[in-house]
N, C-alpha and C positions, 0 to 999 in steps of 0.2 A: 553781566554776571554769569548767563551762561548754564548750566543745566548743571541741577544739585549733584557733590558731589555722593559717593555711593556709600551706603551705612548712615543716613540721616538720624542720629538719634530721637526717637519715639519723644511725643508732644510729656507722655504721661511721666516717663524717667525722668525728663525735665523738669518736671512741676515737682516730681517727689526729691530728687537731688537739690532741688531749693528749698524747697522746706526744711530740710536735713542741716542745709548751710545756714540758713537761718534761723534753726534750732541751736545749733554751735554760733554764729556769732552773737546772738541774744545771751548765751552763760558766758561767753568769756567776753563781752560787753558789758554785763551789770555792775560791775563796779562801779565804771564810768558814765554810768546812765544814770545815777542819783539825782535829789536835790539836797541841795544843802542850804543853810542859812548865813548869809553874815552877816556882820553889821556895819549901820552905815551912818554918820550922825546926822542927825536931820534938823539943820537951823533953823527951822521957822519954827518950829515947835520947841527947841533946845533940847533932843532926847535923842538917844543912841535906838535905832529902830530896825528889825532885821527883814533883810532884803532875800528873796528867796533867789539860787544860785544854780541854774538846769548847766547838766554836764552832758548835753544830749551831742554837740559838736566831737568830743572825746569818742561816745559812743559810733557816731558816726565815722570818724576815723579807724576806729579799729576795724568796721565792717569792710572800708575801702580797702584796706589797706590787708587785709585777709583775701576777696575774692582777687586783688589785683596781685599779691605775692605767689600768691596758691596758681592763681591761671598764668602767669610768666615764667616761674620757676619749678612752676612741675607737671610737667610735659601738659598742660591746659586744664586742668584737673584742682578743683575743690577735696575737699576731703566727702560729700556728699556726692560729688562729680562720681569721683572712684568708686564707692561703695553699690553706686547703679549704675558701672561700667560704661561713664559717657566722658567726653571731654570735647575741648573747644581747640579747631586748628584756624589756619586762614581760612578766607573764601575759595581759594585756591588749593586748599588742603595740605599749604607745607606748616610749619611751623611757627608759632605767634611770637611777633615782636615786643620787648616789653612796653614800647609808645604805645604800639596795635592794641594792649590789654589795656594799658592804661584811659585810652580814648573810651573803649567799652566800659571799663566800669565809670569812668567818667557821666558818660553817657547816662547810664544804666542809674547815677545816684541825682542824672539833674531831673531826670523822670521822678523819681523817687522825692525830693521836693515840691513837685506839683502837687499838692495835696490827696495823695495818693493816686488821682485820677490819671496823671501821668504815669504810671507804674500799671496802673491796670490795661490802659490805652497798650503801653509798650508789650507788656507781654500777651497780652490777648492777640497782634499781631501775629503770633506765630497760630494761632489757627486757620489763619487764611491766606499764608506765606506758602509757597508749594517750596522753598527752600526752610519753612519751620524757622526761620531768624525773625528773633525780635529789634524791632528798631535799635537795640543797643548793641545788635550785631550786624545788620546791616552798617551803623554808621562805622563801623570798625573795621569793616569786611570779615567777618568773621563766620563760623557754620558751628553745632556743636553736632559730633557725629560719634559712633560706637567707639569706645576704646580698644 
């Protein structure tokens, strides 16, 4: 890996350009984050009976599908990213592949399934990383540095 490259983005931009992203993908996620009800007929009892319907998979698509469009397609940069002038390049510092982003958020959403413990694990690494990557960036090869 080799020695960070230069302009490491600060731990604290970090934290606050995530929350930022995930204040925007949480509104333009709720639609798809309801429950609903259908129904389903129920033989043994002989009665139409309603089955509760989580759209949280939906929800979870659109987040993927937001950090992964947003970090491929524009120059490594969330809309949070921008705002606290940071963005994500290779570990090498040229420019992200879009497999390279996809591995990371990849990455980044199976942590996010571990009941949350894996999401804390992943990103608390970057306080003891002297390159500041979280496991979702390592496994990517990936840095986030000053835009």
């Amino acid at each position: 890996m080799g020695l960070p490259p230069p302009g490491l983005a600060g731990r604290w931009r970090r934290l606050f350009a995530g929350v930022l992203d995930w204040f925007i993908v949480n509104i333009v996620s709720a639609p798809f984050s309801w429950t609903s009800w259908d129904y389903v007929w129920d033989s043994a009892r002989g009665v139409w009976d309603r089955y509760p319907v989580e759209h949280t998979f939906l929800a979870g698509l659109v987040a993927f599908l937001y950090f992964w469009l947003l970090h491929a397609f524009w120059r490594g940069q969330t809309l949070g990213k921008r705002v606290f002038a940071i963005r994500v390049v290779s570990d090498t510092g040229g420019k992200l592949g879009v497999g390279q982003v996809a591995v990371r958020q990849a990455v980044m959403t199976a942590f996010e399934w571990l009941c949350c413990v894996g999401l804390l694990i992943d990103l608390a690494w970057i306080l003891f990383d002297p390159r500041k990557q979280a496991l979702h960036d390592k496994a990517a090869r990936t840095v986030v540095v000053h835009a």
